[in-house]
N, C-alpha and C positions, 0 to 999 in steps of 0.2 A: 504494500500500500504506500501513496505517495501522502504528506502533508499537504493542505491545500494551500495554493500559490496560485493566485490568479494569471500569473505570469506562464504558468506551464498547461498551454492550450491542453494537454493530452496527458497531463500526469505525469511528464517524466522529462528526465535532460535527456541531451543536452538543451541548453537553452542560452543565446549569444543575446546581450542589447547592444542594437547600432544604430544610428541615427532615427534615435525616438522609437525603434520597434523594436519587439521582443519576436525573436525568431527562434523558433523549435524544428523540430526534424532536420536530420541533417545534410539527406539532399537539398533541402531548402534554403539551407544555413550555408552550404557550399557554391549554390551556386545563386546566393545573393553576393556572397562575398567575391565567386567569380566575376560575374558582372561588374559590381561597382569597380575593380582593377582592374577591368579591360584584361580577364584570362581566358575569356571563352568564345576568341575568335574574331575576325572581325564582320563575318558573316555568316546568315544560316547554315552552308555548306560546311563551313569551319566548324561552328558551333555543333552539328551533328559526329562529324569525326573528332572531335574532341570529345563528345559523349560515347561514342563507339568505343575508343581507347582507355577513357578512364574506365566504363561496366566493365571488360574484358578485365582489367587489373582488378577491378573491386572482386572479380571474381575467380583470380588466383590469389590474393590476399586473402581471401575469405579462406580457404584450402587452408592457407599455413595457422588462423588464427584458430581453426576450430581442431588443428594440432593434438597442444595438450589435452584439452577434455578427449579424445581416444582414450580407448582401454588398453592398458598396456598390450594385450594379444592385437590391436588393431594399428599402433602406432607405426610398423613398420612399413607395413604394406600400403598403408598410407603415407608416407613419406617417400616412397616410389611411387605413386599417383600422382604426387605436387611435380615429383622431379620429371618425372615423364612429359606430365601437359605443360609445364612449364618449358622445358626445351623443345618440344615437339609441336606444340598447340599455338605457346600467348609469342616466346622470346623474338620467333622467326616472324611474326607481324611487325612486332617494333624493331627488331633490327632492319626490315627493308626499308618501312618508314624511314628512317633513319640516313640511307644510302646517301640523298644528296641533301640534307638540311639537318643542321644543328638543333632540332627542335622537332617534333611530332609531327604540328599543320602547321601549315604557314611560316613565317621567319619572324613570328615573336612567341615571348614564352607563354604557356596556359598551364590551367591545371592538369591537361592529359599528362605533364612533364614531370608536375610533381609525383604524381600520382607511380609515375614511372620509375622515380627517384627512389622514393619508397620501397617500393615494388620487390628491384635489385637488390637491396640491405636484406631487406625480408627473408631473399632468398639466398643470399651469401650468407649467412647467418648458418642456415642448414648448410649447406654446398658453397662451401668456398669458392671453389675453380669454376663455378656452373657457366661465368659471362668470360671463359675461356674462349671457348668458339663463336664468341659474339661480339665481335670485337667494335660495332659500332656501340653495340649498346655500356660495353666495356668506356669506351671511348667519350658516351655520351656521360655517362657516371661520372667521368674524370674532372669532364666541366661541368657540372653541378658542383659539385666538389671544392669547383677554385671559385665558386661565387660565396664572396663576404657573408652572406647571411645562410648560407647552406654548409660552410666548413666546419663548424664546430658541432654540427646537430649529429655526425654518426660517432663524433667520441664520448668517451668515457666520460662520465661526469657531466653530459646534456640533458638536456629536457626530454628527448627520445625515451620513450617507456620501453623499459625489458621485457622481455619474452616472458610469461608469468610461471610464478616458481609455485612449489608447493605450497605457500604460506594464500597465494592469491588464491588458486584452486579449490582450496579449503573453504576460504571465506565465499566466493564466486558460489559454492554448492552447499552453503549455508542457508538457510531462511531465516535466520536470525539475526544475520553480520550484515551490518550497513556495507551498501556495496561502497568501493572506493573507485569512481570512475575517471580517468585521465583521457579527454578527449578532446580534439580539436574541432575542426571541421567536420570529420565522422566519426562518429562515436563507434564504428564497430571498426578501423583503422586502431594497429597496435599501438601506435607511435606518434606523435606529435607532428603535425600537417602542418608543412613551413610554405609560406609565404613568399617568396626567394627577398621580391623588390618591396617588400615593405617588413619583414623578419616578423611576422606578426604570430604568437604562437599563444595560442589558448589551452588554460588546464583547468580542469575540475578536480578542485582538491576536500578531502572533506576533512574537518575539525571538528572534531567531537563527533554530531550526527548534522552539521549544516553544511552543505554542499558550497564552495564559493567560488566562481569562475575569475580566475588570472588570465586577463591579457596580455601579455609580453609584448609591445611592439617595440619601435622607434622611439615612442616616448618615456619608454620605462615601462614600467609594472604598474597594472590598474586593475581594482578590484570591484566588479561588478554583485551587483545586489544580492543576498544572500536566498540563496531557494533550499525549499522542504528538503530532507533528507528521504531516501529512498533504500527502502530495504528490499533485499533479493527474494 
């Protein structure tokens, strides 16, 4: 059960305020914030293969997130299902993309990029060598990497959420433990959703049982209105 927060149309976070609105759900939350920074294209055409590119990743991340909850008998063979579709399926779409432009669609950056950023971490993670034979996408990770506001998010000590250990499992399969959610842009995304040109990085942290959303940009750290806490 959620506390009541007139703020949380549907009961539940995430929940971002931005210029006067309160926005929930996170594809909706993703692609207001796409819009307002010019990430999703500069036309219909764009706009759609930028949505084609981010679903396909939302739906190899989803593979690696739903991971851990396997049963131990089931975790292996699923981890040869990621490795499989993932070199065989999603990688050889974005590495052709990739062939002659620095970027997804078009010759500026969008969310399919990030999305893609991610993606690759996700996957090195499990499979080190995996963007061996993919050398654009290899390539393409390299410059993310050297952009100011993306170098520090895959080390040690960032805001990027770890893979969840026994301790979250526990809690996550509890009905009793207030969940602890860390999410940006998408709430079912393991990892904090950067923003490259404006470092903008949202967390939901909870204190006690009140949920409080941190927004990290440019201007420092700001904390947004306090919502209901939510138990699993």
């Amino acid at each position: 059960m959620v506390g009541q927060n007139q703020a949380l149309m549907f009961e539940q976070v995430p929940l971002v305020e931005m210029d006067g609105l309160q926005l929930v759900q996170s594809k909706a939350i993703m692609n207001y914030i796409a819009e307002k920074y010019k990430l999703s294209g500069k036309d219909l055409k764009e706009r759609a293969m930028i949505d084609m590119y981010t679903e396909g990743l939302n739906d190899l991340m989803e593979m690696i997130m739903i991971l851990p909850f396997k049963k131990p008998d089931e975790k292996q063979a699923h981890i040869g299902v990621i490795q499989g579709k993932a070199t065989s399926r999603y990688f050889p779409v974005y590495e052709k993309a990739l062939n002659s432009s620095q970027y997804l669609v078009g010759n500026q950056f969008s969310r399919a990029d990030v999305h893609l950023m991610e993606a690759t971490l996700m996957l090195e993670e499990l499979f080190p060598t995996i963007l061996s034979t993919f050398p654009n996408l290899k390539a393409f990770q390299g410059r993310m990497r050297s952009l100011p506001t993306i170098r520090k998010f895959p080390e040690p000590g960032s805001q990027r959420k770890p893979q969840p250990d026994a301790v979250y499992l526990k809690n996550v399969g509890s009905s009793q433990t207030c969940r602890i959610l860390r999410v940006t842009l998408n709430e079912y995304h393991c990892s904090t959703y950067l923003m490259t040109k404006l470092s903008i990085r949202i967390t939901i942290l909870t204190q006690g049982c009140n949920n409080h959303i941190l927004i990290q940009g440019t201007g420092g750290l700001h904390c947004l209105p306090t919502l209901s806490y939510v138990k699993g």
